[in-house]
CHARMM internal coordinates of N, CA and C (Angstrom, degrees):
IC EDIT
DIST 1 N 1 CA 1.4511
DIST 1 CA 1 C 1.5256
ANGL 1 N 1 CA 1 C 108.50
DIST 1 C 2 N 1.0855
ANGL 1 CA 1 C 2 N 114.27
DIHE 1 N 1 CA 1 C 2 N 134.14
DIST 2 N 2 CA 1.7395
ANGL 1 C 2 N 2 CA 123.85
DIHE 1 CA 1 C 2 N 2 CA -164.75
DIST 2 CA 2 C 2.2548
ANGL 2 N 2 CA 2 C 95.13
DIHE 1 C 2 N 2 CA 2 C -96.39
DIST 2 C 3 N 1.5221
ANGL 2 CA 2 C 3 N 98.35
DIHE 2 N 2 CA 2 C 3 N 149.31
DIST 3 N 3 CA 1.3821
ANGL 2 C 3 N 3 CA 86.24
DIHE 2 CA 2 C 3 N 3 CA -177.35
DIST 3 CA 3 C 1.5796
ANGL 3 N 3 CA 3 C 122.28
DIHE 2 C 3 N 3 CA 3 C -64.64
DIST 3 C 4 N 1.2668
ANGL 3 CA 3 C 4 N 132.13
DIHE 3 N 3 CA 3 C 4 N -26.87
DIST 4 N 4 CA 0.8540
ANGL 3 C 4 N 4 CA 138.71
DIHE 3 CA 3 C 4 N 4 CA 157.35
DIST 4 CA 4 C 1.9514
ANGL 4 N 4 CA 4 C 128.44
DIHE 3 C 4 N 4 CA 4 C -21.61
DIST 4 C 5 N 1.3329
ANGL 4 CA 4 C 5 N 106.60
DIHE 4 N 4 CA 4 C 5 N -51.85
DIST 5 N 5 CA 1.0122
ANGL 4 C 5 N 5 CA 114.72
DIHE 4 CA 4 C 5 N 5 CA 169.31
DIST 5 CA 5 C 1.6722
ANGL 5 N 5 CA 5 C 130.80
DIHE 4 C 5 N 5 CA 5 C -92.33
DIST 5 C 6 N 1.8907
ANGL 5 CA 5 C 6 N 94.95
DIHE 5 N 5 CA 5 C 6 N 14.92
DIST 6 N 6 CA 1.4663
ANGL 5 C 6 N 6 CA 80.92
DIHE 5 CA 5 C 6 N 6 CA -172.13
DIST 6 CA 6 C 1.6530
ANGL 6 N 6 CA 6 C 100.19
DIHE 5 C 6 N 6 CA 6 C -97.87
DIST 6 C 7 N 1.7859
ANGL 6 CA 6 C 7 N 97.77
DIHE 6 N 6 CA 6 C 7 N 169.00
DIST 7 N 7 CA 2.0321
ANGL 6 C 7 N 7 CA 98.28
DIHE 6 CA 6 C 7 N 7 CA -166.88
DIST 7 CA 7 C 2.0293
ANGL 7 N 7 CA 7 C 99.39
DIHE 6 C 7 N 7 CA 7 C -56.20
DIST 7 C 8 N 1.0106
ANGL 7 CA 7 C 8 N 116.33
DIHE 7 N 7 CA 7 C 8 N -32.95
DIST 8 N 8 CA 1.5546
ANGL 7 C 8 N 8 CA 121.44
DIHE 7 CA 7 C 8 N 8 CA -154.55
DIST 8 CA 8 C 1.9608
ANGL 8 N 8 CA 8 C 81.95
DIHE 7 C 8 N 8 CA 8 C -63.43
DIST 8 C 9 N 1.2989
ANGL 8 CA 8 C 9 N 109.28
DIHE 8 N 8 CA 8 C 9 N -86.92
DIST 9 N 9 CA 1.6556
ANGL 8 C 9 N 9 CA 94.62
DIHE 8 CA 8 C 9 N 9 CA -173.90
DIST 9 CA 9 C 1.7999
ANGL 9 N 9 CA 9 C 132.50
DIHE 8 C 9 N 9 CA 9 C -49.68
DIST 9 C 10 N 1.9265
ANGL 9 CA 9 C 10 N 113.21
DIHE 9 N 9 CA 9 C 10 N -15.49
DIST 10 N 10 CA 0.9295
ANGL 9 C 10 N 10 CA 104.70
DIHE 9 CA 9 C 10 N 10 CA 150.54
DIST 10 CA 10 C 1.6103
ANGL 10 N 10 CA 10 C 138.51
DIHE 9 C 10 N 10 CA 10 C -44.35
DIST 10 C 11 N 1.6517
ANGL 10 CA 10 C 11 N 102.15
DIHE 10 N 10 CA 10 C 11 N -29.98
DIST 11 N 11 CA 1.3695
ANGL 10 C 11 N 11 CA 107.37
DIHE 10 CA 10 C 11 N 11 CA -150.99
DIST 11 CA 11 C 1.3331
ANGL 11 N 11 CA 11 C 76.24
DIHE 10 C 11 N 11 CA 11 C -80.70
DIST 11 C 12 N 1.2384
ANGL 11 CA 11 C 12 N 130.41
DIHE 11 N 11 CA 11 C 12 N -46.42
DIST 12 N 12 CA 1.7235
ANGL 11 C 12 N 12 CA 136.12
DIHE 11 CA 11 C 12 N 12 CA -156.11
DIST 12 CA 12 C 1.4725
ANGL 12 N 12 CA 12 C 116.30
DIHE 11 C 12 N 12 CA 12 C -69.06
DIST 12 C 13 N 1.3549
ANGL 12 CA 12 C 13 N 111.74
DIHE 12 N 12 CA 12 C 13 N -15.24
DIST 13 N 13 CA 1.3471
ANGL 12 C 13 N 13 CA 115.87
DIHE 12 CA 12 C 13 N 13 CA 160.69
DIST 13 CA 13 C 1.7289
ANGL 13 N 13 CA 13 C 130.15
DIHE 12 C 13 N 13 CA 13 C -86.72
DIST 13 C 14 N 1.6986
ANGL 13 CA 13 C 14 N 96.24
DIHE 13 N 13 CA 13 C 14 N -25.11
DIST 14 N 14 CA 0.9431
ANGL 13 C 14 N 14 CA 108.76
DIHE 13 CA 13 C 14 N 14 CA 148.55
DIST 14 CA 14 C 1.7331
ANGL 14 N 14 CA 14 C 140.53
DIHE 13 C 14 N 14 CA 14 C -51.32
DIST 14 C 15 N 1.3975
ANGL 14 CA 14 C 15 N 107.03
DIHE 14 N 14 CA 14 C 15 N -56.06
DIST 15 N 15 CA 1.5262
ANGL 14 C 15 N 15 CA 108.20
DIHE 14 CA 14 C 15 N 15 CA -171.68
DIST 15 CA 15 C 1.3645
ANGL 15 N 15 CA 15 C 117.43
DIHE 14 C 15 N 15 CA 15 C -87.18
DIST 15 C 16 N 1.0538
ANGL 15 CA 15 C 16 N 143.01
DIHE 15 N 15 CA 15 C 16 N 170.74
DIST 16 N 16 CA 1.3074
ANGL 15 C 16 N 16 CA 172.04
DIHE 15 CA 15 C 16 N 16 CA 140.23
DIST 16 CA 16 C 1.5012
ANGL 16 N 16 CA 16 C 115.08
DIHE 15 C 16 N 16 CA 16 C -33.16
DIST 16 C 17 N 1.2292
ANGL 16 CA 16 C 17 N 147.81
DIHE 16 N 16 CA 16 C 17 N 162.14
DIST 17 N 17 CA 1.0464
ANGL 16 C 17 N 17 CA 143.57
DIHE 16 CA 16 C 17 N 17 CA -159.98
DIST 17 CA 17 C 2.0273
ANGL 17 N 17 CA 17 C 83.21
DIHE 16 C 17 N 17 CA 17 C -91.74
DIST 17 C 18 N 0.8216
ANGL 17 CA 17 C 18 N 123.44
DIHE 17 N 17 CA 17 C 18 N -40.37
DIST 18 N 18 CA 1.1265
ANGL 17 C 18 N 18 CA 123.82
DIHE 17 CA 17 C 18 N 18 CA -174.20
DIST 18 CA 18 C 1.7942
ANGL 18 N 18 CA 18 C 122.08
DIHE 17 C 18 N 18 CA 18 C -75.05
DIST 18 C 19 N 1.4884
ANGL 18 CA 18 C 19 N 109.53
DIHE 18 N 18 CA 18 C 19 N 3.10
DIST 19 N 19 CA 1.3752
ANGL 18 C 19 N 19 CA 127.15
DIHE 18 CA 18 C 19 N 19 CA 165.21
DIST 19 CA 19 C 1.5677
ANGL 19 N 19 CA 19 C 106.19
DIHE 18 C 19 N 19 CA 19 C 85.08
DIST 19 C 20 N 1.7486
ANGL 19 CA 19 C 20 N 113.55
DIHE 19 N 19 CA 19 C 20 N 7.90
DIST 20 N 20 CA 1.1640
ANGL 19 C 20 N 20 CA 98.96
DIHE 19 CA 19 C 20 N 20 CA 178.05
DIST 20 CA 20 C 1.9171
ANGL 20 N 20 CA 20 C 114.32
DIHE 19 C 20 N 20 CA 20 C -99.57
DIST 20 C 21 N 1.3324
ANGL 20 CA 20 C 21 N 106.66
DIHE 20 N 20 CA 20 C 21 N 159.43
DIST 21 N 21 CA 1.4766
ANGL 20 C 21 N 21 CA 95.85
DIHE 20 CA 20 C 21 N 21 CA 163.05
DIST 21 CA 21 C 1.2464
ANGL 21 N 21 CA 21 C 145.89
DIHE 20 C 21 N 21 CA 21 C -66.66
DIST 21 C 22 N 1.1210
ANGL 21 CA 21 C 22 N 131.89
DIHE 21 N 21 CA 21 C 22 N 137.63
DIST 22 N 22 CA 1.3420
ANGL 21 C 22 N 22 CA 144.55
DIHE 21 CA 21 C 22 N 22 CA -169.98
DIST 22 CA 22 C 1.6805
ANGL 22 N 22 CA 22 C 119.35
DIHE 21 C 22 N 22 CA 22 C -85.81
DIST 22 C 23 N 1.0800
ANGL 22 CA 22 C 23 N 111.32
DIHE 22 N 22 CA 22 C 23 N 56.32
DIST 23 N 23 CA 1.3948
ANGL 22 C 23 N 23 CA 106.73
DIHE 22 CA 22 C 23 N 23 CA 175.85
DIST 23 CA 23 C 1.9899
ANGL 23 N 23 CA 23 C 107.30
DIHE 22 C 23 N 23 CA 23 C 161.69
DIST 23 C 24 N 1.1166
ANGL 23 CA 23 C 24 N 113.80
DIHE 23 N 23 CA 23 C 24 N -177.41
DIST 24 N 24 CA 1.7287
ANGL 23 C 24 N 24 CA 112.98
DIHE 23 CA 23 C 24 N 24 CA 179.37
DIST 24 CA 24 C 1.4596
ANGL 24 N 24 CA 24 C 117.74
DIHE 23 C 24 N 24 CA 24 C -171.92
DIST 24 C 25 N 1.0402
ANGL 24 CA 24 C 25 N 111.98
DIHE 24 N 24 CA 24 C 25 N 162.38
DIST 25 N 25 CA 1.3831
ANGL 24 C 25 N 25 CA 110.52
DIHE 24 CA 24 C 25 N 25 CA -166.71
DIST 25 CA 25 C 2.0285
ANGL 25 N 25 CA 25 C 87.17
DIHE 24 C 25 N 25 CA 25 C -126.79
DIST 25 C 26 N 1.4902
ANGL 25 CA 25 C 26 N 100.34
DIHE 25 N 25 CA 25 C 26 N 135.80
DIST 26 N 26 CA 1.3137
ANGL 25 C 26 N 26 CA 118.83
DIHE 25 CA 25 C 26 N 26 CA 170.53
DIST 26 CA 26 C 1.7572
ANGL 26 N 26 CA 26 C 107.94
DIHE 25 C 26 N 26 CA 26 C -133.46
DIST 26 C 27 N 1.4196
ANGL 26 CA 26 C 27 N 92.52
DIHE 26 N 26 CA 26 C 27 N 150.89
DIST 27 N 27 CA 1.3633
ANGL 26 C 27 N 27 CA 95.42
DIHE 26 CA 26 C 27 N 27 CA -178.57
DIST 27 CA 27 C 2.0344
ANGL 27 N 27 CA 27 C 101.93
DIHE 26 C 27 N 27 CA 27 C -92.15
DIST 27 C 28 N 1.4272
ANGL 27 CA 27 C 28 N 117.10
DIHE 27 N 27 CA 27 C 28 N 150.54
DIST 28 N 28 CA 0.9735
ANGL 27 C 28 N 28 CA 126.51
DIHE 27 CA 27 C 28 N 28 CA -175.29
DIST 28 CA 28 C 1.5576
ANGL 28 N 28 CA 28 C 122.11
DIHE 27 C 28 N 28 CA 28 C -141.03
DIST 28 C 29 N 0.9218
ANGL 28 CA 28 C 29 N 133.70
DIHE 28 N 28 CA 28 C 29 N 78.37
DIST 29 N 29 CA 1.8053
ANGL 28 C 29 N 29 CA 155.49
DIHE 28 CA 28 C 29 N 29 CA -123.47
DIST 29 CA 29 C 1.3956
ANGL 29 N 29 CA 29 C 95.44
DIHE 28 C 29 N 29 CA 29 C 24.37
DIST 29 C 30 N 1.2510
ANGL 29 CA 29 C 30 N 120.21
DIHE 29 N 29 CA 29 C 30 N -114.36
DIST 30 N 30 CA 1.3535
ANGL 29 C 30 N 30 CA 122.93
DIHE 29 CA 29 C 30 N 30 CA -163.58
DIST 30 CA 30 C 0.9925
ANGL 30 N 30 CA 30 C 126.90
DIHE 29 C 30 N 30 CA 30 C -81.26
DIST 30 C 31 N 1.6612
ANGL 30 CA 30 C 31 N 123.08
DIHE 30 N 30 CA 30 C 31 N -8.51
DIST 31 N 31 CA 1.1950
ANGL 30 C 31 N 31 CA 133.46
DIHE 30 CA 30 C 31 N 31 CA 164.40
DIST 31 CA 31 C 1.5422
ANGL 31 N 31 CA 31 C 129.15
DIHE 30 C 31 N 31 CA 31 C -127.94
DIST 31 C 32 N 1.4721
ANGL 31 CA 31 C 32 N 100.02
DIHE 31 N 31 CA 31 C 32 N 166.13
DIST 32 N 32 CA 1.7997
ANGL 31 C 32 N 32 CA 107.94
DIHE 31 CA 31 C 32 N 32 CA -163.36
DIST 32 CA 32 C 1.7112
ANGL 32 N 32 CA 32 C 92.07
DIHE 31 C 32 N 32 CA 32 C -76.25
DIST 32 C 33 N 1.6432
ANGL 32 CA 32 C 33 N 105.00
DIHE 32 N 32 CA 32 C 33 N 147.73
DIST 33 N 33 CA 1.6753
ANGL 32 C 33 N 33 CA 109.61
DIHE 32 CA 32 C 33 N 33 CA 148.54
DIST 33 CA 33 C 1.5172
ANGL 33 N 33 CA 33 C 117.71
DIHE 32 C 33 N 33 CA 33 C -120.15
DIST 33 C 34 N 1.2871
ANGL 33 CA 33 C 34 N 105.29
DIHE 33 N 33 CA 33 C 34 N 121.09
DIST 34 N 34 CA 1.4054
ANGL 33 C 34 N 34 CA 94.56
DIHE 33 CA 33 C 34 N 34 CA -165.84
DIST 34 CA 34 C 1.7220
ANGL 34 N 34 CA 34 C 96.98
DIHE 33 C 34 N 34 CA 34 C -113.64
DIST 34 C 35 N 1.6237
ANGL 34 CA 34 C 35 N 106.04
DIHE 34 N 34 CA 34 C 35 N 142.97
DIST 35 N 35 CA 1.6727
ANGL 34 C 35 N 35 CA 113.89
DIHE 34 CA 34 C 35 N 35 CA -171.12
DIST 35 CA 35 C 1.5431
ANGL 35 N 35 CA 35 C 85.32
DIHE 34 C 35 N 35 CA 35 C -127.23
DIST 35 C 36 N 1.5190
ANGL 35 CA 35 C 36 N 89.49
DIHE 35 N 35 CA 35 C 36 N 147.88
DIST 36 N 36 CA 1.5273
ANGL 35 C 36 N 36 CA 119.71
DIHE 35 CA 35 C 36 N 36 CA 164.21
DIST 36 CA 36 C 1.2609
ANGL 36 N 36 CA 36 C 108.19
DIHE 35 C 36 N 36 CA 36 C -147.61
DIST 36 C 37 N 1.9146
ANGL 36 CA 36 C 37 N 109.05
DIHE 36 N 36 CA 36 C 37 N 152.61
DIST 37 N 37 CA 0.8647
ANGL 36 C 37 N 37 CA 153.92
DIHE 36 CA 36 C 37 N 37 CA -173.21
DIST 37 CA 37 C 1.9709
ANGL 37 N 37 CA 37 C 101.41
DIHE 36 C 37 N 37 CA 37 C -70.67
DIST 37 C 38 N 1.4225
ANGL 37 CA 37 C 38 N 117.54
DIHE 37 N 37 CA 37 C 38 N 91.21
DIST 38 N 38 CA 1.2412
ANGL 37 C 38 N 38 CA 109.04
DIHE 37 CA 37 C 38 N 38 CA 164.87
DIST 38 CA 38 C 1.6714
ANGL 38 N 38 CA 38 C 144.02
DIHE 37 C 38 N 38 CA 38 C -124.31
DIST 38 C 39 N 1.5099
ANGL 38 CA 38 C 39 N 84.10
DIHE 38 N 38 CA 38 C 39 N 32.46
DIST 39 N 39 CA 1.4237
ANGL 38 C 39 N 39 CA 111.78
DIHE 38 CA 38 C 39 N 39 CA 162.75
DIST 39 CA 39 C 1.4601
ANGL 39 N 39 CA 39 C 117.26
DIHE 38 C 39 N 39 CA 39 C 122.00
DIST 39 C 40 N 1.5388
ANGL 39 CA 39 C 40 N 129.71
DIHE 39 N 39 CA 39 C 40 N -155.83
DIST 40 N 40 CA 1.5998
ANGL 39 C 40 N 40 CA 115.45
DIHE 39 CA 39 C 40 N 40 CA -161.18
DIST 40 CA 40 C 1.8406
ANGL 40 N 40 CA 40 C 87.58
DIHE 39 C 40 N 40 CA 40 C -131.51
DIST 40 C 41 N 1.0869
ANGL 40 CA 40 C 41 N 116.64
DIHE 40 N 40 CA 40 C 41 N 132.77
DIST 41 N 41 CA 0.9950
ANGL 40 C 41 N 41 CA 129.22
DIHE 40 CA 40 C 41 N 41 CA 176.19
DIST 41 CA 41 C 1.7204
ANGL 41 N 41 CA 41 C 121.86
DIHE 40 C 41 N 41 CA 41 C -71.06
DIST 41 C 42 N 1.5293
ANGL 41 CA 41 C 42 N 99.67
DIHE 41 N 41 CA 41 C 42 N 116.61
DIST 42 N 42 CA 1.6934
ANGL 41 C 42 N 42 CA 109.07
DIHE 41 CA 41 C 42 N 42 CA -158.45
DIST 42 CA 42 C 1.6619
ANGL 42 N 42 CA 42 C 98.33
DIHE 41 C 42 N 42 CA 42 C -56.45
DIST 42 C 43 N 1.0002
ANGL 42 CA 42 C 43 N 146.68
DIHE 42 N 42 CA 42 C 43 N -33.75
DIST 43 N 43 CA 1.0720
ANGL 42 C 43 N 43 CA 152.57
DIHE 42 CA 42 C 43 N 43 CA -127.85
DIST 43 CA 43 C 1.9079
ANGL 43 N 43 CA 43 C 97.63
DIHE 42 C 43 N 43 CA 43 C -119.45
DIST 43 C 44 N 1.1168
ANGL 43 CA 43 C 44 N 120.56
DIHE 43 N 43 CA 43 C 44 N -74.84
DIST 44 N 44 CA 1.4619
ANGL 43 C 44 N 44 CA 112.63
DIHE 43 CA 43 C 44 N 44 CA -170.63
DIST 44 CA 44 C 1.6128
ANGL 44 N 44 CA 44 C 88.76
DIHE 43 C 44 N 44 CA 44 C -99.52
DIST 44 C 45 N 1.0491
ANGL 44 CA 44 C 45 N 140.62
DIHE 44 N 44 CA 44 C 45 N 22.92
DIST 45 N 45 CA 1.5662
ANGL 44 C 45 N 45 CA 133.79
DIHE 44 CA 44 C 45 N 45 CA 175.01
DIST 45 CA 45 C 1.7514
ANGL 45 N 45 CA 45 C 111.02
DIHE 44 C 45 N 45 CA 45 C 56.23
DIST 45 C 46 N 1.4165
ANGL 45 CA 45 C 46 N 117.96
DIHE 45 N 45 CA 45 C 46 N 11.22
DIST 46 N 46 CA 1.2716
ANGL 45 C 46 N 46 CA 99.43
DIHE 45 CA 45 C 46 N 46 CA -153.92
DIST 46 CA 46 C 1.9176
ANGL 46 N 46 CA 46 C 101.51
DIHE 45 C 46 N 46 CA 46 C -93.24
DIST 46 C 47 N 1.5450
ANGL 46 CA 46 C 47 N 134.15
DIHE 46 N 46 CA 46 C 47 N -174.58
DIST 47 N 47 CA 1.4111
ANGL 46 C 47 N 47 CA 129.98
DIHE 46 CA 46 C 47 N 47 CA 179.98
DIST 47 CA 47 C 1.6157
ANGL 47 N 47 CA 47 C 86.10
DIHE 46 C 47 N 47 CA 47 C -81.13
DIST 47 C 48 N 1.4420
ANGL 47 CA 47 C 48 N 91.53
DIHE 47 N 47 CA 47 C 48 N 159.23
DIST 48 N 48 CA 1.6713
ANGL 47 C 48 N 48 CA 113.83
DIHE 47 CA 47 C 48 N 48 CA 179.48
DIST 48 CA 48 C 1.6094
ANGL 48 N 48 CA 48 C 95.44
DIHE 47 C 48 N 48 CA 48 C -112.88
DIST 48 C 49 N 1.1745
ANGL 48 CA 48 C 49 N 111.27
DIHE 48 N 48 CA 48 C 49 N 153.33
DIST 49 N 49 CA 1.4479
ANGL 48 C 49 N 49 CA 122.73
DIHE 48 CA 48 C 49 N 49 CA 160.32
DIST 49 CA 49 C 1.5349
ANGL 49 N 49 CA 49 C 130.77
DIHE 48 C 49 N 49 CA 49 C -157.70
DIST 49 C 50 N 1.1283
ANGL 49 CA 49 C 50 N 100.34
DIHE 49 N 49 CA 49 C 50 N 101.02
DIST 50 N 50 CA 1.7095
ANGL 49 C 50 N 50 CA 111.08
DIHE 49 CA 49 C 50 N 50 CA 166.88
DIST 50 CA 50 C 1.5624
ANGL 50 N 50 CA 50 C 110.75
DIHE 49 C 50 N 50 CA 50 C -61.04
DIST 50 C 51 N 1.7439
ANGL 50 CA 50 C 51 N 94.47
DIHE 50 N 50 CA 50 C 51 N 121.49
DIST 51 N 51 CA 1.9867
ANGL 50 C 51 N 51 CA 94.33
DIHE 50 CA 50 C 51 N 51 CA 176.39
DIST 51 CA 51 C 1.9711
ANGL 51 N 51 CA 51 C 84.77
DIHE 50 C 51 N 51 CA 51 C -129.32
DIST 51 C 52 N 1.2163
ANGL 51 CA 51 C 52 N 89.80
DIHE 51 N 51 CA 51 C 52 N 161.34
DIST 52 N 52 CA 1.2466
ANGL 51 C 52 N 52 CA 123.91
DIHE 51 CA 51 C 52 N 52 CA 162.03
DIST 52 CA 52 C 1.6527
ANGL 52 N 52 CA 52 C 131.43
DIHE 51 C 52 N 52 CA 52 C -154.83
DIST 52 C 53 N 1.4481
ANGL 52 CA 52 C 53 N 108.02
DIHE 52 N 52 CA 52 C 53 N 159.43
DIST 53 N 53 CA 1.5596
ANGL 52 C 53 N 53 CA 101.53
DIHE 52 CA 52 C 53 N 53 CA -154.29
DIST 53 CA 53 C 1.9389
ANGL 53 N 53 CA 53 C 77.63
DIHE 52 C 53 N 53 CA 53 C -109.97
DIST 53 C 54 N 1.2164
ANGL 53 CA 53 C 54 N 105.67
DIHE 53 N 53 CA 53 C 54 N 152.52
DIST 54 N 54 CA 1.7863
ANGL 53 C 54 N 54 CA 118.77
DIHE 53 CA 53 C 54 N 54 CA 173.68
DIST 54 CA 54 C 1.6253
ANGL 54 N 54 CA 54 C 92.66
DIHE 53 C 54 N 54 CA 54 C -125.31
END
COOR INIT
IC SEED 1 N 1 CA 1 C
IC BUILD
């Protein structure tokens, strides 16, 4: 297993300098939307976020 894929640096790509998570899942009538944190945009500096509805 390469470090990349292990859960410990997942989590670290996950959080915030402040150890919290970056993203949430809300329910939206009948289904979940779940957002994550997928990085800061080189260009206007701003957070990126991939959502999808399940």
């Amino acid at each position: 297993m390469t470090f990349a894929r292990t859960p410990a640096y997942r989590r670290h790509l996950a959080t915030t300098r402040t150890g919290r998570a970056r993203g949430s899942i809300r329910q939206r009538g009948g289904s979940l939307q779940v957002r994550a944190f997928s990085g800061v945009d080189p260009v206007l500096g701003k957070d990126r976020y991939l959502t999808r509805t399940v």
